[in-house]
Backbone as ProteinMPNN parsed JSONL, in Angstrom:
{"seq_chain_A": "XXXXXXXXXXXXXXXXXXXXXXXXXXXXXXXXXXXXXXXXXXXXXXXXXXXXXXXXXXXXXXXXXXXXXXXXXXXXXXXXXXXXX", "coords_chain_A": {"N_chain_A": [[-28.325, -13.735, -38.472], [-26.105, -15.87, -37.304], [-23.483, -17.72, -35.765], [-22.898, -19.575, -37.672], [-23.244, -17.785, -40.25], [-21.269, -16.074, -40.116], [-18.954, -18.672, -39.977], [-18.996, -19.125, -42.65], [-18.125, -16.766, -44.195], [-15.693, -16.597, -42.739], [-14.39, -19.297, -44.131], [-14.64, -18.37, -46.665], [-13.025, -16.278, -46.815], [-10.697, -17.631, -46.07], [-9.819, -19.221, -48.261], [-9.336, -17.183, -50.327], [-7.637, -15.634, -50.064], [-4.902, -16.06, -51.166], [-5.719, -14.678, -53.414], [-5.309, -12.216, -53.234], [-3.42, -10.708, -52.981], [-1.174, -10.649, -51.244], [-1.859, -8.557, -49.112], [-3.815, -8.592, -46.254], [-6.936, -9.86, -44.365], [-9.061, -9.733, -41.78], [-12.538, -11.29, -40.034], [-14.272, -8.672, -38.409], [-17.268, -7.859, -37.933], [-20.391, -8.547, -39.061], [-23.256, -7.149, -39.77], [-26.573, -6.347, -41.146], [-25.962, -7.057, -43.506], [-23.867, -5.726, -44.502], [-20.763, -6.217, -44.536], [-18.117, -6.383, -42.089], [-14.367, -5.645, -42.165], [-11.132, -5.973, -41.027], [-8.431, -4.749, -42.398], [-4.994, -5.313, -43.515], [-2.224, -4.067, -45.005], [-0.323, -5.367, -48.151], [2.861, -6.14, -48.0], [5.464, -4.449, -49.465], [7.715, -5.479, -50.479], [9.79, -6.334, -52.563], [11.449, -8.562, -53.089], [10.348, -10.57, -51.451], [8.41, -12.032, -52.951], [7.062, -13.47, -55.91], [4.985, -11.988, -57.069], [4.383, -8.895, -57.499], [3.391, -6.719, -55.335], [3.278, -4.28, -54.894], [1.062, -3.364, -56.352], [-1.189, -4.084, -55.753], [-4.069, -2.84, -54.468], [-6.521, -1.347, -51.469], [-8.821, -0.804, -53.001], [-9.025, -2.548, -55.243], [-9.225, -5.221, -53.733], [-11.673, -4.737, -52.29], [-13.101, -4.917, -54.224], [-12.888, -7.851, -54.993], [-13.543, -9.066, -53.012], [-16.287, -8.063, -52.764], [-17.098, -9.655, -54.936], [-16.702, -12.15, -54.41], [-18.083, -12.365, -51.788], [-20.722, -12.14, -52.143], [-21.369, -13.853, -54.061], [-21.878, -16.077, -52.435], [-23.342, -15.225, -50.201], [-26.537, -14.173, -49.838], [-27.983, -11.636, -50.343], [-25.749, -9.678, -49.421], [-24.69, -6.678, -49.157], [-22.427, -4.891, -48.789], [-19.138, -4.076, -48.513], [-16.934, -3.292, -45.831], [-13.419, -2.23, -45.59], [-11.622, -1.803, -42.802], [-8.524, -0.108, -41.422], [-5.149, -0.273, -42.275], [-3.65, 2.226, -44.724]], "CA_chain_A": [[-26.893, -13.664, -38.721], [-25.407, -16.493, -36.405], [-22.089, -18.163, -36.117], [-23.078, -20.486, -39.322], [-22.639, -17.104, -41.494], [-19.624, -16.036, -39.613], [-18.132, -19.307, -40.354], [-19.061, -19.227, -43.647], [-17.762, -15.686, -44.662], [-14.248, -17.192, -42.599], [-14.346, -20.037, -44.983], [-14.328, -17.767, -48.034], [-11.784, -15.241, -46.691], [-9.318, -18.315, -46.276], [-9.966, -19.32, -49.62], [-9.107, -16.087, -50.946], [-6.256, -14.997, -49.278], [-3.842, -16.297, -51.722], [-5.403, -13.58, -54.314], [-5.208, -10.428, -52.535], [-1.358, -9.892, -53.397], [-0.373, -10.543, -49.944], [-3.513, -8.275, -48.309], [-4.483, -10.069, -45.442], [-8.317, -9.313, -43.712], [-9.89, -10.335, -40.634], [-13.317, -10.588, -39.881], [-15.173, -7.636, -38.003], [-18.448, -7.858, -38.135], [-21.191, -8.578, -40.053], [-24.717, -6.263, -39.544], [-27.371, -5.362, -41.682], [-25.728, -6.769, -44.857], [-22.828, -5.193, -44.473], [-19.321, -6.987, -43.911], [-16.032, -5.409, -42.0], [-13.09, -6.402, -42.065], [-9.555, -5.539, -40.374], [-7.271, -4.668, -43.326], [-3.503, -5.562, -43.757], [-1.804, -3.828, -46.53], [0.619, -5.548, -48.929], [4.092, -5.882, -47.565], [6.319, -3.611, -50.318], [9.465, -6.26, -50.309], [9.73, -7.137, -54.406], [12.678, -9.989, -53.389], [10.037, -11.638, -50.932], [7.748, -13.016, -53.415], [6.802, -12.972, -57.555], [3.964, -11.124, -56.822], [3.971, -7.259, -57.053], [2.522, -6.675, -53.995], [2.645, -2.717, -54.628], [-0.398, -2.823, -57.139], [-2.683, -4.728, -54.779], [-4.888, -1.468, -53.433], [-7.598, -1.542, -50.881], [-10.284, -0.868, -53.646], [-8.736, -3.945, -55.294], [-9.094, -6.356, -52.794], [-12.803, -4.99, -51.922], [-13.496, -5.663, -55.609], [-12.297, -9.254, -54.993], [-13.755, -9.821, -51.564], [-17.27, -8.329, -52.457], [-17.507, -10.579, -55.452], [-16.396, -13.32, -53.917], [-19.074, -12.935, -50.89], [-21.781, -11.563, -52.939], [-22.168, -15.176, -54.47], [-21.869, -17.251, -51.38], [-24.303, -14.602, -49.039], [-27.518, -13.44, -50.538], [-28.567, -10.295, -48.861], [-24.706, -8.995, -49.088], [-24.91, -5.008, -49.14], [-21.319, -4.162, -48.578], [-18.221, -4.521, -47.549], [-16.172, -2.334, -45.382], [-12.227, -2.234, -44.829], [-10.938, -0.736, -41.828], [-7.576, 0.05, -41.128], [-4.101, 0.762, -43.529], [-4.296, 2.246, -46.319]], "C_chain_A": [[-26.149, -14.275, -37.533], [-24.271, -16.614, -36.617], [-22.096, -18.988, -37.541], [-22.99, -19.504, -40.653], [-20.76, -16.823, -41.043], [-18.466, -16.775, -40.245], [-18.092, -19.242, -41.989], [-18.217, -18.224, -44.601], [-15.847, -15.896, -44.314], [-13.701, -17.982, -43.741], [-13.773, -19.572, -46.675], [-13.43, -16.847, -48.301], [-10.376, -16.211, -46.843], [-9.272, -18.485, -47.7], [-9.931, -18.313, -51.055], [-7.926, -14.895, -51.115], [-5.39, -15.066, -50.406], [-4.131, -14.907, -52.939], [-5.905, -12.651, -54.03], [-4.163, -10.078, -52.368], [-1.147, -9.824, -51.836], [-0.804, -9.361, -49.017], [-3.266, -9.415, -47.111], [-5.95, -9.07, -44.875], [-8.7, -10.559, -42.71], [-11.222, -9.762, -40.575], [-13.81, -9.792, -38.827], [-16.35, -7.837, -37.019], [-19.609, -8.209, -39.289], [-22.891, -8.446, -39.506], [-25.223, -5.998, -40.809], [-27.312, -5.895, -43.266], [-24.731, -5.968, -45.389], [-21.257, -5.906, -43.563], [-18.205, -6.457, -43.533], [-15.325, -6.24, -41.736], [-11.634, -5.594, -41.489], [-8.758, -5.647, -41.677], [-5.807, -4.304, -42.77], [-3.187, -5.578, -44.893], [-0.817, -5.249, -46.772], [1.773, -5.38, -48.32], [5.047, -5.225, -49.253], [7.703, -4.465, -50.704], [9.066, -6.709, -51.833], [10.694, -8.339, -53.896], [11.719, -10.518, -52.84], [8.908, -12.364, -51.803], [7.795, -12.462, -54.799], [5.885, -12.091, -57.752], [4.423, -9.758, -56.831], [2.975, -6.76, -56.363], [1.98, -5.284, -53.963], [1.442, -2.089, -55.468], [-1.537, -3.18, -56.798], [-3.057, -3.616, -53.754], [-6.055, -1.685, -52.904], [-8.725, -1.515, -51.828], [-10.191, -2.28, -54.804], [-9.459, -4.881, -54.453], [-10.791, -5.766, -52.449], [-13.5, -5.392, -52.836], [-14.12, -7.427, -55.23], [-13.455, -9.662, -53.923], [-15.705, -9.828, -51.632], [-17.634, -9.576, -53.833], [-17.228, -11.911, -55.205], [-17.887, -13.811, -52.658], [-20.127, -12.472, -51.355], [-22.288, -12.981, -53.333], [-22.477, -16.07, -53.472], [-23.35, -16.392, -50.286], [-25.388, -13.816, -49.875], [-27.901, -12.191, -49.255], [-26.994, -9.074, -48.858], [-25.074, -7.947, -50.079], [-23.705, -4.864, -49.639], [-19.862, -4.362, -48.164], [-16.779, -3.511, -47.54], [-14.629, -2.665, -44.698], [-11.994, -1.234, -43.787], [-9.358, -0.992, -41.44], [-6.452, 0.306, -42.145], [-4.269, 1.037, -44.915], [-3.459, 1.741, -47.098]], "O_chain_A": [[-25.581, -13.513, -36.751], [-23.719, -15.911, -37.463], [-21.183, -18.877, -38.359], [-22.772, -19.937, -41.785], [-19.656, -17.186, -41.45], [-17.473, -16.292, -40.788], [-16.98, -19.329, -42.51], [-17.677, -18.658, -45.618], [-14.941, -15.581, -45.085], [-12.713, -17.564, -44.344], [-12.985, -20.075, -47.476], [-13.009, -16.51, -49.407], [-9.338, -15.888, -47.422], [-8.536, -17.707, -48.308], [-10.278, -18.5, -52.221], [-7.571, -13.937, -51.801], [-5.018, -13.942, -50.741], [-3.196, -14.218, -53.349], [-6.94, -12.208, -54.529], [-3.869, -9.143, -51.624], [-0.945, -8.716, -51.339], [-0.041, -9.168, -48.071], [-2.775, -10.543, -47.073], [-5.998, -7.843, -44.962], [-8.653, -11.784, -42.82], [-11.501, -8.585, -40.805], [-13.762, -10.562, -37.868], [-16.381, -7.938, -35.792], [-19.341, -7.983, -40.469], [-23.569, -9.342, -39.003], [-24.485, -5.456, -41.632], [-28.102, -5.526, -44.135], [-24.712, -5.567, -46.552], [-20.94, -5.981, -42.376], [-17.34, -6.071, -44.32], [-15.488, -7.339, -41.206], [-11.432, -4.429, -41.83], [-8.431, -6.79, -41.994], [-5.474, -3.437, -41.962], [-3.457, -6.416, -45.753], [-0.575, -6.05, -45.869], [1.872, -4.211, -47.948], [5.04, -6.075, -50.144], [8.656, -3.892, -51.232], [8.072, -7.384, -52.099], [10.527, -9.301, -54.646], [11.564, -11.52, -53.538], [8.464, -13.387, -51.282], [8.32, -11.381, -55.067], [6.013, -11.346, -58.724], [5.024, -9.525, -55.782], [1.864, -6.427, -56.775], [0.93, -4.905, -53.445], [0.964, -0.954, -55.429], [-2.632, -2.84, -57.246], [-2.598, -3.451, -52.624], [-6.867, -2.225, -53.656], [-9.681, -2.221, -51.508], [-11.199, -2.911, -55.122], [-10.566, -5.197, -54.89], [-11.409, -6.818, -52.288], [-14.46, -6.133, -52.625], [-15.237, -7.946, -55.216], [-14.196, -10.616, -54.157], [-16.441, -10.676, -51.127], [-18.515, -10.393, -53.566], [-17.644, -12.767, -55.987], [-18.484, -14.884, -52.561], [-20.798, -12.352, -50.33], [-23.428, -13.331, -53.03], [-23.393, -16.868, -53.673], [-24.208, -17.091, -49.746], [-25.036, -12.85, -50.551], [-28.008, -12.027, -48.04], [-27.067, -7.924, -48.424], [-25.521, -8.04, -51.222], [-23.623, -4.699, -50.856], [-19.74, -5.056, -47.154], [-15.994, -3.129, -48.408], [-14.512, -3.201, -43.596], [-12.158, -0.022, -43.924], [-9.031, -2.145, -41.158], [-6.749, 1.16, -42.98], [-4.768, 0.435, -45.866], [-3.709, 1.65, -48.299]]}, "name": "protein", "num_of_chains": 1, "seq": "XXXXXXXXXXXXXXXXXXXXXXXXXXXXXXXXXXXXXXXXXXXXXXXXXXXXXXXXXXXXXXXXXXXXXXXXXXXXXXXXXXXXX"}
């Protein structure tokens, strides 16, 4: 587990960003088969975008994030948010 997954798991977080309702995640770590991430809720503002930002929930977005790195990383276990709820 070098920098060549690292980048790779970066790669797929940018590329994902746009559908996590205004979520944002940084990566962590990545041990064992298991991925963390720094969670950033949803900003709550309905005028600042079309998006309803207040139905995008952390178990959402891990939905999203492990099927997203599930196809790109064989071996992926997990993946853990830390921080707002």
């Amino acid at each position: 587990m070098g920098p060549e997954l690292n980048e790779k798991v970066e790669n797929i977080l940018f590329k994902i960003r746009s559908s996590l309702g205004g979520a944002d995640v940084l990566l962590k770590d990545i041990s064992e088969g298991i991925v963390t991430l720094e969670y950033y809720r949803p900003l709550s503002n309905p005028s600042a975008c079309h998006v309803d930002r207040t139905r995008i929930t952390k178990e959402i977005v891990i939905e999203i994030l492990e099927d997203h790195l599930k196809r790109a990383i064989p071996g992926l276990r997990k993946v853990i948010l830390l921080g707002e709820e």
